[in-house]
ChimeraX commands (.cxc) that place a marker at each C-alpha (Angstrom):
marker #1 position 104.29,84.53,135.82 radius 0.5
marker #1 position 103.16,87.90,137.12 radius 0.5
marker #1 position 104.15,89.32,133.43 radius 0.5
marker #1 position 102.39,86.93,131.71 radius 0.5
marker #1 position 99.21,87.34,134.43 radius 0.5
marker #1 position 99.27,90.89,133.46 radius 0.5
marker #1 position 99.32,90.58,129.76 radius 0.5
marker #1 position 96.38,88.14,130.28 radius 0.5
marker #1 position 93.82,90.95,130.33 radius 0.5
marker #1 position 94.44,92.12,126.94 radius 0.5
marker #1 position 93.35,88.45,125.94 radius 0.5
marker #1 position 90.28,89.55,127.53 radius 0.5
marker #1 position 90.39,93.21,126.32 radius 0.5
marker #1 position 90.60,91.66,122.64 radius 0.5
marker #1 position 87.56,89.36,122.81 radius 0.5
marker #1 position 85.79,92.20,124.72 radius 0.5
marker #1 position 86.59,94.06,121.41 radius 0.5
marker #1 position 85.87,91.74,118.96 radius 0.5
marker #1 position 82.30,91.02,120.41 radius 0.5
marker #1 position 81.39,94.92,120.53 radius 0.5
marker #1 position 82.22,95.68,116.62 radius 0.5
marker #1 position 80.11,91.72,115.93 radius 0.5
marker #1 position 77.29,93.01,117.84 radius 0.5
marker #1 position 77.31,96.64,117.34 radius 0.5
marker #1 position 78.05,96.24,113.62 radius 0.5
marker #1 position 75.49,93.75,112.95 radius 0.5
marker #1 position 71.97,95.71,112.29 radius 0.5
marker #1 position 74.77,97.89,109.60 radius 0.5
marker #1 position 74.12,98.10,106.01 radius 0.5
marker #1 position 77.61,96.76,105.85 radius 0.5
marker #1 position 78.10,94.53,109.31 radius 0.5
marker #1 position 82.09,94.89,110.54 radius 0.5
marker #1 position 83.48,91.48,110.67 radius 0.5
marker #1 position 86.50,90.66,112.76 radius 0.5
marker #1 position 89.86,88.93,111.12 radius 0.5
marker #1 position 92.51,87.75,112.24 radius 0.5
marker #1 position 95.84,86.01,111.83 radius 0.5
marker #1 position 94.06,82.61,112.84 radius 0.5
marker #1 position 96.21,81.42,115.20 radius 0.5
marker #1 position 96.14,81.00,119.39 radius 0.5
marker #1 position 96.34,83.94,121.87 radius 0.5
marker #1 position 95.01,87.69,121.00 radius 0.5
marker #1 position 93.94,86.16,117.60 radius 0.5
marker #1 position 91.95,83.68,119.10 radius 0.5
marker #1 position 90.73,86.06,121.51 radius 0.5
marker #1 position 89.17,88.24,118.24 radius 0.5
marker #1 position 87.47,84.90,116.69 radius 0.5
marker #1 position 86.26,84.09,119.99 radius 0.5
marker #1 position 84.73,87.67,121.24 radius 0.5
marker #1 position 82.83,87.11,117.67 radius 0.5
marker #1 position 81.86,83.62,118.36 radius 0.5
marker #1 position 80.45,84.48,121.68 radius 0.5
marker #1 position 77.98,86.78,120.00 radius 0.5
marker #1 position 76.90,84.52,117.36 radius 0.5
marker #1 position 79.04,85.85,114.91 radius 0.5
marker #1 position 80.90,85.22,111.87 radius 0.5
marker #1 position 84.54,85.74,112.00 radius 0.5
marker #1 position 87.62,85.17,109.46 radius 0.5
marker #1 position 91.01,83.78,110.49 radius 0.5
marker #1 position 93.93,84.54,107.49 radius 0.5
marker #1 position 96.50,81.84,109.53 radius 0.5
marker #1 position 99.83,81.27,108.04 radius 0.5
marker #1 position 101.61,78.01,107.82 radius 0.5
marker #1 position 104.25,77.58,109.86 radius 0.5
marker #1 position 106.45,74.34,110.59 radius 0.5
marker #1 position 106.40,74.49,114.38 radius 0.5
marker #1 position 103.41,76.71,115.67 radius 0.5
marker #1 position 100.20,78.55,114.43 radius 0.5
marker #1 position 97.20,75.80,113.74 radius 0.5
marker #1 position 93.89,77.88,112.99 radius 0.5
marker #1 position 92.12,78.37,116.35 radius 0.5
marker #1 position 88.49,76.61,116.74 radius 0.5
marker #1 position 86.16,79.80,116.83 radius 0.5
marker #1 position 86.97,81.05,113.41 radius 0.5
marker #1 position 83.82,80.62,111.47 radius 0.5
marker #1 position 84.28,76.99,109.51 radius 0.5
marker #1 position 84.66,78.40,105.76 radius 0.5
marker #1 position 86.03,81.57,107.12 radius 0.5
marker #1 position 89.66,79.87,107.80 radius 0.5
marker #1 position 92.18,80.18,105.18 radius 0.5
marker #1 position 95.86,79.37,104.89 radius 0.5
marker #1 position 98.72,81.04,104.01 radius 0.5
marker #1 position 102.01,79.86,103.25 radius 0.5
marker #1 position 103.66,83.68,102.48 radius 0.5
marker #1 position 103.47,86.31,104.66 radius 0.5
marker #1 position 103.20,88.78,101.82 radius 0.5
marker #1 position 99.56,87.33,100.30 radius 0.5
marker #1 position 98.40,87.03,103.57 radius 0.5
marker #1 position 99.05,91.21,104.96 radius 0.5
marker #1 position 98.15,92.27,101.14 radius 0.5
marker #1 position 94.61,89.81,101.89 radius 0.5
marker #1 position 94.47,91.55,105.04 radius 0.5
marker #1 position 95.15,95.47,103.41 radius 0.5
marker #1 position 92.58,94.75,100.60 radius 0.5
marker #1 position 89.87,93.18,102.97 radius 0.5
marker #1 position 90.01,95.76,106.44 radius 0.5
marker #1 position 88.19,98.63,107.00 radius 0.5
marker #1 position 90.35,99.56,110.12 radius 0.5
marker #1 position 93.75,97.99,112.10 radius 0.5
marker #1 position 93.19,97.06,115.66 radius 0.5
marker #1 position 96.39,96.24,117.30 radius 0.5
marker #1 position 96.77,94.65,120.74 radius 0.5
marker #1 position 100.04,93.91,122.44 radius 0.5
marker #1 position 101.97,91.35,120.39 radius 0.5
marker #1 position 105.38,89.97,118.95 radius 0.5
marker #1 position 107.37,91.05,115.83 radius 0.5
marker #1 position 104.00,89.65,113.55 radius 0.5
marker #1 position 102.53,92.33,114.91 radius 0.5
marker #1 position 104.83,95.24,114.55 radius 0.5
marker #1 position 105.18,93.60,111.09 radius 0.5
marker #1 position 101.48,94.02,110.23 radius 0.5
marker #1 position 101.61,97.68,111.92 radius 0.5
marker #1 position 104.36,99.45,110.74 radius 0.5
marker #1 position 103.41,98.04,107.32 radius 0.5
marker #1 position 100.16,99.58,107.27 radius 0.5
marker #1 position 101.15,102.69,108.94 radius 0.5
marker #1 position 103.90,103.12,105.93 radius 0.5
marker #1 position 101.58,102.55,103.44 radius 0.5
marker #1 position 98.96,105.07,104.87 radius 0.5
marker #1 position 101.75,107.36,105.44 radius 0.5
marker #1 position 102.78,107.13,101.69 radius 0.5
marker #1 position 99.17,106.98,100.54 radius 0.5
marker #1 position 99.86,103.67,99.12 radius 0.5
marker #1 position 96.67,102.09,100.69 radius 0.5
marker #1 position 93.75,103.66,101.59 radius 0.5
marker #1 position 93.15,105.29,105.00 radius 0.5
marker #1 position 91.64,103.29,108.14 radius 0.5
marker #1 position 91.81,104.00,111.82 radius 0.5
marker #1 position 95.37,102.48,113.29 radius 0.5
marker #1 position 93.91,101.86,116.76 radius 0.5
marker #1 position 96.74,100.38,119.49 radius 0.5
marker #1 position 95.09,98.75,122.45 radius 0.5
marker #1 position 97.44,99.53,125.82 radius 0.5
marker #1 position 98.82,102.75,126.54 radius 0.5
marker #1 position 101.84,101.57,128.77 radius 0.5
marker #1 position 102.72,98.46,126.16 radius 0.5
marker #1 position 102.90,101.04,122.99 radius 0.5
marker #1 position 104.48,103.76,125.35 radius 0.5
marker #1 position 107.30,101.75,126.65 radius 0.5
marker #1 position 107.90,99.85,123.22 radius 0.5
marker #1 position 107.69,102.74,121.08 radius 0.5
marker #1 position 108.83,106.00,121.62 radius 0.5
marker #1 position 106.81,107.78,119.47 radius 0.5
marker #1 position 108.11,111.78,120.37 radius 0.5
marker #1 position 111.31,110.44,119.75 radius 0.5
marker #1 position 111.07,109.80,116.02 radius 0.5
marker #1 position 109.51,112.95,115.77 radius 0.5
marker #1 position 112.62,115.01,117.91 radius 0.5
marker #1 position 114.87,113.06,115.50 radius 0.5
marker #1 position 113.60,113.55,112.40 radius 0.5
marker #1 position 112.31,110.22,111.47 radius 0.5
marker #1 position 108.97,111.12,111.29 radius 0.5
marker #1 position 106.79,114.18,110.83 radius 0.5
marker #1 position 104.79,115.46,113.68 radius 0.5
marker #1 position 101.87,114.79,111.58 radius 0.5
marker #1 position 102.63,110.96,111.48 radius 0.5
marker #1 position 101.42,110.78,115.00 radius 0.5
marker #1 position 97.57,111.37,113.68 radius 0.5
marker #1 position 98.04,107.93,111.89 radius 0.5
marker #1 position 97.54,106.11,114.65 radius 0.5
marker #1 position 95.63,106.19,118.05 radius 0.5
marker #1 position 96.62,105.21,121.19 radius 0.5
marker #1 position 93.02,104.03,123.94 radius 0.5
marker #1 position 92.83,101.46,126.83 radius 0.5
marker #1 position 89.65,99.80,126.72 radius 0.5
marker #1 position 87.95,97.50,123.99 radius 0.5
marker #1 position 85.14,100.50,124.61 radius 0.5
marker #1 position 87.47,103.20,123.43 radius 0.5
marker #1 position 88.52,101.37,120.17 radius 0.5
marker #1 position 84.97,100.80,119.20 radius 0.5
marker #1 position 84.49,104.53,120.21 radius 0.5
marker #1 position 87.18,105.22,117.66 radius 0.5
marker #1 position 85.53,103.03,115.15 radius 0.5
marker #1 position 82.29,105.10,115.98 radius 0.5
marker #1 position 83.85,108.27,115.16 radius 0.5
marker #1 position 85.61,107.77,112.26 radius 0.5
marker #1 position 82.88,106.35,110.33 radius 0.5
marker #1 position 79.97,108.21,111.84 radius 0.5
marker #1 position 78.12,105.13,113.21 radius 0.5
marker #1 position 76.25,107.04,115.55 radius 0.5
marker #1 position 75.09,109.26,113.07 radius 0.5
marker #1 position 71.27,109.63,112.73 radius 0.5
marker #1 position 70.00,107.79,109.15 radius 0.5
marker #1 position 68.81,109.33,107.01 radius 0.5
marker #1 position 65.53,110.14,106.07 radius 0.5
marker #1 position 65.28,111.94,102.29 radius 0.5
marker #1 position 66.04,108.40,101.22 radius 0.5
marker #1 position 68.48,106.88,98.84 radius 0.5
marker #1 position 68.11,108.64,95.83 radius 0.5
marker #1 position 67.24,112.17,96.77 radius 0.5
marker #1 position 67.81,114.76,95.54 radius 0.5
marker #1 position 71.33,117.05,96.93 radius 0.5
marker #1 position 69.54,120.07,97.65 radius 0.5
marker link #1:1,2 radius 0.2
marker link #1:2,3 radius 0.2
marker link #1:3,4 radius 0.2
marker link #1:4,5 radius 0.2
marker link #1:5,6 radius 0.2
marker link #1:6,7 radius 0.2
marker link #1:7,8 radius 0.2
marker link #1:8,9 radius 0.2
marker link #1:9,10 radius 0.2
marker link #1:10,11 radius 0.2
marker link #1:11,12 radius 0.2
marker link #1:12,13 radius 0.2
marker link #1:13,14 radius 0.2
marker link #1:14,15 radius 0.2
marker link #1:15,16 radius 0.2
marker link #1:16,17 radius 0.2
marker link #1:17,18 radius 0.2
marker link #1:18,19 radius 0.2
marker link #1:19,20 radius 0.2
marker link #1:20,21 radius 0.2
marker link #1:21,22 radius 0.2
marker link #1:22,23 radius 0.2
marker link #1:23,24 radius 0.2
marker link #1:24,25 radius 0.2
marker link #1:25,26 radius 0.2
marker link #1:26,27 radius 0.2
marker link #1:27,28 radius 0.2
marker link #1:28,29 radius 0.2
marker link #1:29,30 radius 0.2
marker link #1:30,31 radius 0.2
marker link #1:31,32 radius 0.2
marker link #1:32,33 radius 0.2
marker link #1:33,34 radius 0.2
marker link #1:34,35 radius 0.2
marker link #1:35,36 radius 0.2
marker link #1:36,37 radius 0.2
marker link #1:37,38 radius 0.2
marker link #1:38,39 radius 0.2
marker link #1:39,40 radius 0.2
marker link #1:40,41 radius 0.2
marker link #1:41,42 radius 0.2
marker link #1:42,43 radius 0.2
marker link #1:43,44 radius 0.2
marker link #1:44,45 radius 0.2
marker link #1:45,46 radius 0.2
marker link #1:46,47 radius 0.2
marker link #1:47,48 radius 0.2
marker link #1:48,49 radius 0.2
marker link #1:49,50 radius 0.2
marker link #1:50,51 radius 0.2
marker link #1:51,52 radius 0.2
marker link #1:52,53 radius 0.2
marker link #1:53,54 radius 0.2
marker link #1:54,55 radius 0.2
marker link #1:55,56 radius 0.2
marker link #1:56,57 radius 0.2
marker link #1:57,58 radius 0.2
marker link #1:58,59 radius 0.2
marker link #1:59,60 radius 0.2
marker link #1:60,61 radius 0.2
marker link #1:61,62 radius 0.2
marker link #1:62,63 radius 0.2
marker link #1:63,64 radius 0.2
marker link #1:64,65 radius 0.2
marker link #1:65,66 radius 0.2
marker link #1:66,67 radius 0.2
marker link #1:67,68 radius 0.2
marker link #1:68,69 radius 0.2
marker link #1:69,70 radius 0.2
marker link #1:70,71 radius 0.2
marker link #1:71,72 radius 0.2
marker link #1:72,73 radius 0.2
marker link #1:73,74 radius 0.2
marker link #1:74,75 radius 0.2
marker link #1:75,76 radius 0.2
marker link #1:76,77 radius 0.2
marker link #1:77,78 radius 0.2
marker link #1:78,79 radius 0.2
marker link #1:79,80 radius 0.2
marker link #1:80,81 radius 0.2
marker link #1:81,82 radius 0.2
marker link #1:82,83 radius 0.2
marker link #1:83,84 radius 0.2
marker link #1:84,85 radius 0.2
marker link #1:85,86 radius 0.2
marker link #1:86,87 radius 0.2
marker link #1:87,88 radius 0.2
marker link #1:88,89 radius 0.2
marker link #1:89,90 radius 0.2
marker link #1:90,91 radius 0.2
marker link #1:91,92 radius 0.2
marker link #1:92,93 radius 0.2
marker link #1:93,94 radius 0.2
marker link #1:94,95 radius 0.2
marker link #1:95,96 radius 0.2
marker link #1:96,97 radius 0.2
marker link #1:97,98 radius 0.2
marker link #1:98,99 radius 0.2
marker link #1:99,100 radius 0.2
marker link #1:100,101 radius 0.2
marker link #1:101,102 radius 0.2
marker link #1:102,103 radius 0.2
marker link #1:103,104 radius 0.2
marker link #1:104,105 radius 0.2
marker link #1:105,106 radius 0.2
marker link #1:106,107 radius 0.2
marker link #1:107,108 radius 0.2
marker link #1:108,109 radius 0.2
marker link #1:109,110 radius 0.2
marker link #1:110,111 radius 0.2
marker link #1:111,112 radius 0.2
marker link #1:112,113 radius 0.2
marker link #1:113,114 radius 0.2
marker link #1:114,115 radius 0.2
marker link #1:115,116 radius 0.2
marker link #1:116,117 radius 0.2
marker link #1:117,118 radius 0.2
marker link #1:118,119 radius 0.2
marker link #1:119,120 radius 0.2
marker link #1:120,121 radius 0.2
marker link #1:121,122 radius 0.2
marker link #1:122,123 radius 0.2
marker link #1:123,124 radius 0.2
marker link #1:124,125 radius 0.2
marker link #1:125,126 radius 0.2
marker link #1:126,127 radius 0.2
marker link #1:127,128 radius 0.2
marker link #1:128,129 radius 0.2
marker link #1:129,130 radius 0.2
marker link #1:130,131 radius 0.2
marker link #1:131,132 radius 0.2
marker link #1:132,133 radius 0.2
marker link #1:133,134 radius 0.2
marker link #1:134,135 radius 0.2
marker link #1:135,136 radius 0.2
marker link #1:136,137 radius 0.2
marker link #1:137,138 radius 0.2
marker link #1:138,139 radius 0.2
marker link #1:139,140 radius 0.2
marker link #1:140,141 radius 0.2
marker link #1:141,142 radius 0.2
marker link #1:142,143 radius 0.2
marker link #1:143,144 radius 0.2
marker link #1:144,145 radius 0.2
marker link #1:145,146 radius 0.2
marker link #1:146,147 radius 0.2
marker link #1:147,148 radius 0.2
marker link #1:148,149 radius 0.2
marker link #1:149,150 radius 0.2
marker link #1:150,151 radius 0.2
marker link #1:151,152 radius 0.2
marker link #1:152,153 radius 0.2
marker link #1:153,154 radius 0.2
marker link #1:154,155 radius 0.2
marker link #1:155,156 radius 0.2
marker link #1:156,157 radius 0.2
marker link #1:157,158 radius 0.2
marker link #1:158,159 radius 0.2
marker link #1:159,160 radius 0.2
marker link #1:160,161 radius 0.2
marker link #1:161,162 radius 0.2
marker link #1:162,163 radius 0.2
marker link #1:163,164 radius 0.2
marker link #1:164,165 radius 0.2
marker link #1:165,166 radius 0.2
marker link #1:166,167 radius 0.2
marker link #1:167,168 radius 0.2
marker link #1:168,169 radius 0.2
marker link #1:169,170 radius 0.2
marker link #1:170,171 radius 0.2
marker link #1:171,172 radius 0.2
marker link #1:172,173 radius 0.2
marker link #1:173,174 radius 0.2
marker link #1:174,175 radius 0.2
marker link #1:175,176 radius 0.2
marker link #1:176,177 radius 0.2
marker link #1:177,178 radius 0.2
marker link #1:178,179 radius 0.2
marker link #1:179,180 radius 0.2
marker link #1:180,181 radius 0.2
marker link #1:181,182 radius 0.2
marker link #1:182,183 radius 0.2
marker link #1:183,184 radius 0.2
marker link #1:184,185 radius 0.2
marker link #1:185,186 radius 0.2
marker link #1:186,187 radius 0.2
marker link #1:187,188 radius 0.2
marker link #1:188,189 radius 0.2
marker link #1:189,190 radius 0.2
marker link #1:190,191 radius 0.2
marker link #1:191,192 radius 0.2
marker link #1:192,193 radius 0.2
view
């Protein structure tokens, strides 16, 4: 119970998140829009930070027989389903500007070390890999490890980056695609001086 009371905050952490980049995002050109795998927990937790905002957000849920029905604050026609796990990551690849992870189960390090071996490769374009919750990635990963070993390159350690707070993630988000930068003002179609 005390585990489970503890993970509890990255439920909040997640909607905290997903709220930020719905509200932040929305006066963009391009407004971010948060998906997710559709189903309870963390994902809900995305379609929900999004819903409390007024948002739009897409669930990709997969069909499972015993588990996983779509959760109720994915946007109405923003829910689809899934029956291979395949068409569903290559749905989420083709559609995400950036890979938020929170703590989660083996669909999670599925989804994550998927992408991070196709940006490694340069198979896929690159996004920020952004893990939510230093002591959960710490203790499950050893990341220095696979370096010291040989598994990976040093390098492979800028794939990805490691923050606490739904803050720090967006502040990722920020960086990496200049969203604070100033617009500009020679217009669309000026001339490159």
């Amino acid at each position: 119970a005390e585990t489970a009371l503890a993970m509890s905050r990255y439920y909040d952490e997640a909607r905290r998140f997903a709220a930020l980049v719905t509200e932040r995002s929305r006066k963009l050109d391009t407004p971010i829009h948060v998906v997710t795998g559709g189903g309870p927990g963390i994902m809900e937790a995305g379609n929900r930070g999004a819903h409390d905002v007024n948002g739009s957000s897409i669930g990709l849920n997969i069909v499972l027989p015993h588990e996983q029905a779509p959760n109720p604050y994915i946007t109405p026609q923003l829910c689809f389903q899934f029956h291979y796990f395949a068409l569903r990551k290559m749905h989420f690849l083709m559609r995400s500007v950036a890979l938020v992870c929170f703590p989660g189960g083996f669909g999670t390090l599925d989804e994550l070390f998927e992408v991070l071996t196709l940006t490694q490769t340069g198979k896929v374009r690159r996004r920020p890999i952004v893990l939510v919750g230093r002591e959960f990635w710490s203790r499950l990963i050893d990341w220095q490890w696979l370096v010291d070993t040989g598994m990976i390159a040093a390098q492979d350690l800028q794939l990805f980056h490691v923050v606490e707070t739904a803050e720090e993630a967006w502040g990722v988000l920020v960086r990496e695609f200049g969203l604070d930068l100033a617009p500009t003002t020679t217009g669309e179609f000026a001339d490159d001086i």
